[in-house]
N, C-alpha and C positions, 0 to 999 in steps of 0.2 A: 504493500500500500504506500502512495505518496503522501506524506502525514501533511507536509503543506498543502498539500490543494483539497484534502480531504479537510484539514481549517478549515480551510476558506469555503467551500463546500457549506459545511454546520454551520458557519457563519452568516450564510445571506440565504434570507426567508426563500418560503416557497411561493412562487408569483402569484402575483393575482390582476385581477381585470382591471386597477390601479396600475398596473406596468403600463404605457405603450403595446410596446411589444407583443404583450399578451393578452389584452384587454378585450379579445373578443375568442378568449378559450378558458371550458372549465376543466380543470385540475382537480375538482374537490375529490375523485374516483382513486386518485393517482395513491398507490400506499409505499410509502418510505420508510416504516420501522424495518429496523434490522436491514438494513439494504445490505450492507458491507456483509453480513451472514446469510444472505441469500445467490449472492455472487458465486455462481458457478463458474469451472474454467472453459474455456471457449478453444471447439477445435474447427480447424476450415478445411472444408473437403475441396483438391483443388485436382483438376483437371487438367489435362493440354503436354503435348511433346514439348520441352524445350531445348534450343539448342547445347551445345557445350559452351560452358561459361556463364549461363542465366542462371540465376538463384531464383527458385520458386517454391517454396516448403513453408515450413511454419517459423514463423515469428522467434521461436524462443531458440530455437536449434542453430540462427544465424546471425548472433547478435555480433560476428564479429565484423559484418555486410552492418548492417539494421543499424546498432550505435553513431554511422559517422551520419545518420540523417535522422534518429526518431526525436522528435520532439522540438525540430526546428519550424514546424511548417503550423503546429498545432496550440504547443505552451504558451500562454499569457496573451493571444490574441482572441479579441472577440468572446472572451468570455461572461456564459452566464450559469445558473447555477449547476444544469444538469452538464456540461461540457466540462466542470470540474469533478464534476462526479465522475465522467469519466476518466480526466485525470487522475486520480487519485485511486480508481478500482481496478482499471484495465491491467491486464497481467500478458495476455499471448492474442496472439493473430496471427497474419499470414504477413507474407515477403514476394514482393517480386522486384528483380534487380538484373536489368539488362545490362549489358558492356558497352562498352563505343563502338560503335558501328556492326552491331546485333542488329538482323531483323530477325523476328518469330511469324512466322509466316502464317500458323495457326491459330485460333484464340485460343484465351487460357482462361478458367471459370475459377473463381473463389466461389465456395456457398458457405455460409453459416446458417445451419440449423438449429434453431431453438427449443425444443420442443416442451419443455416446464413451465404453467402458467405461472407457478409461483416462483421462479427463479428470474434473477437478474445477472445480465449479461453485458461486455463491455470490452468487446474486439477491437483493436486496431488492424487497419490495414496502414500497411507502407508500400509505394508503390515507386520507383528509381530508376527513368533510362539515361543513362548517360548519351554522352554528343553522340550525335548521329546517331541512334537505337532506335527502333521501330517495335511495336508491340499493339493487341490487341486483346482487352483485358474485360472479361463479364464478371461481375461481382452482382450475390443473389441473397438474400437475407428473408428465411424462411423460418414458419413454426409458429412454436406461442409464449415466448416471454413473459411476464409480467410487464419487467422494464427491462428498454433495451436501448445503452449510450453508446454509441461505436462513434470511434474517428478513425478519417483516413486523410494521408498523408503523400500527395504527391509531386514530386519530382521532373523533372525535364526538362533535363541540360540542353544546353545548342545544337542547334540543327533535329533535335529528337522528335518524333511522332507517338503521339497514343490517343488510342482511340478507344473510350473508357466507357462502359457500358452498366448502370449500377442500378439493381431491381429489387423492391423490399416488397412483400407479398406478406405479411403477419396475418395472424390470425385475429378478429372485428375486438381481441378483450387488450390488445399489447399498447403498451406508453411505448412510445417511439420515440428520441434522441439523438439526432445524428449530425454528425459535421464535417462536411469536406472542406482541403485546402489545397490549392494545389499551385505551385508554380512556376511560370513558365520561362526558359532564359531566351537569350538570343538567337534569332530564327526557329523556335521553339514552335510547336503546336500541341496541343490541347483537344480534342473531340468528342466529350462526354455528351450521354443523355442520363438522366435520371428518372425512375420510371415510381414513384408514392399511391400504393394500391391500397395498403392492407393498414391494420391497426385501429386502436379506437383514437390512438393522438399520434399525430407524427408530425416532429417540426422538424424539419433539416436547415442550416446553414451552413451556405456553401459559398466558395471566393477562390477570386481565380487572380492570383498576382501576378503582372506581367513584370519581369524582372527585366529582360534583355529586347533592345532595339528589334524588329522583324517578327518578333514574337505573336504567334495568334491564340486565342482561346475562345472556340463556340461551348456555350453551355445551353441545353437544350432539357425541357423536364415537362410532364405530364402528370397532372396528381387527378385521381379518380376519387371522390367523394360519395359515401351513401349512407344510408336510413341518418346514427345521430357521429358520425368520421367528423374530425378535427384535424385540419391539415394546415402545416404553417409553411413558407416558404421564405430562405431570410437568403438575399444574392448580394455580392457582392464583386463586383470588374473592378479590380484595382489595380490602376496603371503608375506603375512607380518611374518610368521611362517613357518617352516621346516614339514616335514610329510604331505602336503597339496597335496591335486588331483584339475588342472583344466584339463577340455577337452571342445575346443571350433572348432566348424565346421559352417563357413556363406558358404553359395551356395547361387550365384542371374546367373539369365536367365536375359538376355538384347536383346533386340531387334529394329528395328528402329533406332530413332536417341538418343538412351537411354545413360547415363551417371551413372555410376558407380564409387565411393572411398573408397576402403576398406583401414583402417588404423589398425593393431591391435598389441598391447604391450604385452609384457607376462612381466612383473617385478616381482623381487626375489630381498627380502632384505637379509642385512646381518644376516648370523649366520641361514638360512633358509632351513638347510640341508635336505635330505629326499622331498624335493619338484618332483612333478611329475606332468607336465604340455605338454600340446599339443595343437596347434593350425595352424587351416587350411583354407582356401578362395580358394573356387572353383568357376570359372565361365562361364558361356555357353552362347556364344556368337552366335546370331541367324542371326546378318544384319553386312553388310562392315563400317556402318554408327555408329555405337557403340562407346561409347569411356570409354577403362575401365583400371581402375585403383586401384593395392592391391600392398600391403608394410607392410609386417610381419616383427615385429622387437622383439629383445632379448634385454632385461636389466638387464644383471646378476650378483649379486652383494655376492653368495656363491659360493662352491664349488663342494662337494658333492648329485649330483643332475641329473635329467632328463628333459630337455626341447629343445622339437625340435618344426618346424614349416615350413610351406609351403605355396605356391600361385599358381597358375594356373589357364588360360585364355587359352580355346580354342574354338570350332565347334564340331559339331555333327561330330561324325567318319564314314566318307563316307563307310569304309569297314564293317560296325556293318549296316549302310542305303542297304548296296546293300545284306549282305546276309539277314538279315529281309525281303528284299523286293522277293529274290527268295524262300523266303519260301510263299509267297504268298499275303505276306502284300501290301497295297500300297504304296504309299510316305509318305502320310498323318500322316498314321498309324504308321508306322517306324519310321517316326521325333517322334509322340507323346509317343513311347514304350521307345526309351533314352530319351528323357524330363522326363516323368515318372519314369524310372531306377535314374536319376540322381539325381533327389530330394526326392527319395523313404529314404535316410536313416535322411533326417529332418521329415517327416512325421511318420518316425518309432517309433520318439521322444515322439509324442503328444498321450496321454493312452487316451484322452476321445475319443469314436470312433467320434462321433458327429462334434467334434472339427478337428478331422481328415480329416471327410470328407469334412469338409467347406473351410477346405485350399485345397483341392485335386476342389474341382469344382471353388474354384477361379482360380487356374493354371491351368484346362482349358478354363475357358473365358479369361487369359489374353495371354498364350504365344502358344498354342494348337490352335488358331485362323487359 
């Protein structure tokens, strides 16, 4: 256990609708005695040929890889109370660690299976390709937790590619906690989609630092809301250097009595000229009972530069329902053709078809119902 963060942890209350932040999520279900004794140890079932020279195994078996990056991309930034909890409980996870100039030609899957309601769980992933590496990485977060705080941690030096693929599928009773960081150096790219199905709370924050000149990072995510899902979304483009590409697109379907909080920054330091950032929250609102909530915010601190951003919340376009449906569709069918259209361009996102399809038949068991 990390005794400092696990302080600081005990030390700052459990949120409430007084926060910002959280102001439109209840917590009160959420149970935290005994957390630190409910902590079970966390194994990743991981998949995929790697070449000679990849590190790809568990967390604990390679801390002499693991040590020269965990805890740089995660400690002391952005935190709030459940992201020290992680701090302070997390014990093992998974490792992937390309060479200079590795490409893996195949993907590679982490999954973390949960399967104890009353047990809490608290993975890290690390994720590191050095210059020029290439890799293609599905990360799958399954089962039934009670609570579940994972961070991950990634990496990618110059010139490197990855194309990061991350799916949390819980069972309707799970507190969900998560937080990615990842970033990006010099002619670097970045490629993630992030796919928020499952749980009764899932908030992710997630930031993508662009470190180095040429550097790109697309972040792309689709959160499916139903019956009483609490789904939070916290983004973050943070451009510490001028010449930097972000493009970030969330789209969530809500339904029922679903709850929704998109929050997302685009920040630009000084002297970060040449920055070209974009970011957008779309949401499709299926029931009167819905309560949703996006706030796109600018922090710009250059001059010479491109950053715009957008939000919308609407309903199915009754005039797109009625001629689908004189073409001969039914009702059924026409709701599911724009559900379909609407989340077609995050699924555009994801190259392994496999993985594609796995989110295309969870959206229709959850909101195609």
């Amino acid at each position: 256990m990390n005794q400092q963060a696990w302080k600081q942890y005990e030390a700052l209350p459990l949120p409430t609708r007084r926060d910002l932040d959280w102001q439109h999520f209840d917590l009160r279900g959420l149970k935290l005695d005994n957390i630190a004794q409910r902590a079970r140890p966390v194994a990743a079932k991981l998949t995929g040929a790697v070449p000679t020279g990849v590190v790809f195994g568990d967390l604990a078996r390679h801390r002499d890889v693991a040590n020269r990056f965990l805890g740089q991309a995660l400690n002391g930034a952005g935190r709030h109370k459940f992201t020290l909890l992680h701090e302070a409980l997390w014990e093992n996870g998974a490792l992937l660690y390309v060479p200079r100039n590795v490409r893996v030609s195949e993907p590679l899957t982490i999954t973390y299976d949960l399967p104890n309601h009353d047990s809490a769980a608290f993975p890290r992933t690390l994720i590191v390709l050095e210059p020029g590496a290439e890799a293609t990485l599905i990360q799958r977060f399954t089962g039934a937790p009670g609570v579940h705080a994972s961070g991950t941690e990634v990496f990618v030096q110059p010139g490197a590619r990855l194309h990061y693929v991350s799916l949390q599928n819980f069972a309707p009773t799970a507190y969900d906690f998560t937080v990615k960081r990842a970033h990006v150096a010099q002619d670097a790219e970045v490629d993630w989609v992030i796919g928020m199905f499952g749980g009764l709370f899932a908030r992710y924050d997630i930031e993508c630092v662009m470190e180095g000149r040429g550097g790109h990072s697309f972040m792309y995510g689709v959160g499916l809301g139903e019956n009483r899902q609490q789904l939070g979304q916290f983004t973050r483009q943070h451009h510490r250097v001028g010449d930097t590409t972000s493009d970030l697109l969330f789209k969530n379907v809500l339904r029922d009595d679903a709850v929704s909080n998109y929050t997302g920054l685009i920040k630009v330091e000084k002297n970060s000229n040449g920055t070209n950032a974009y970011q957008s929250n779309r949401n499709l609102v299926l029931s009167d009972k819905v309560q949703c909530d996006t706030r796109p915010i600018l922090e710009i601190e250059s001059n010479q530069l491109r950053c715009t951003h957008g939000a919308t919340v609407g309903r199915l376009d009754e005039n797109q329902l009625f001629y689908l449906r004189s073409r001969g569709l039914t009702l059924a069918q026409a709701r599911q053709a724009l559900i379909e259209a609407f989340l077609e361009p995050i699924l555009a996102r994801i190259q392994v078809e496999s993985v594609r399809e796995e989110f295309s038949r969870l959206i229709h068991a959850k909101v195609l119902r």
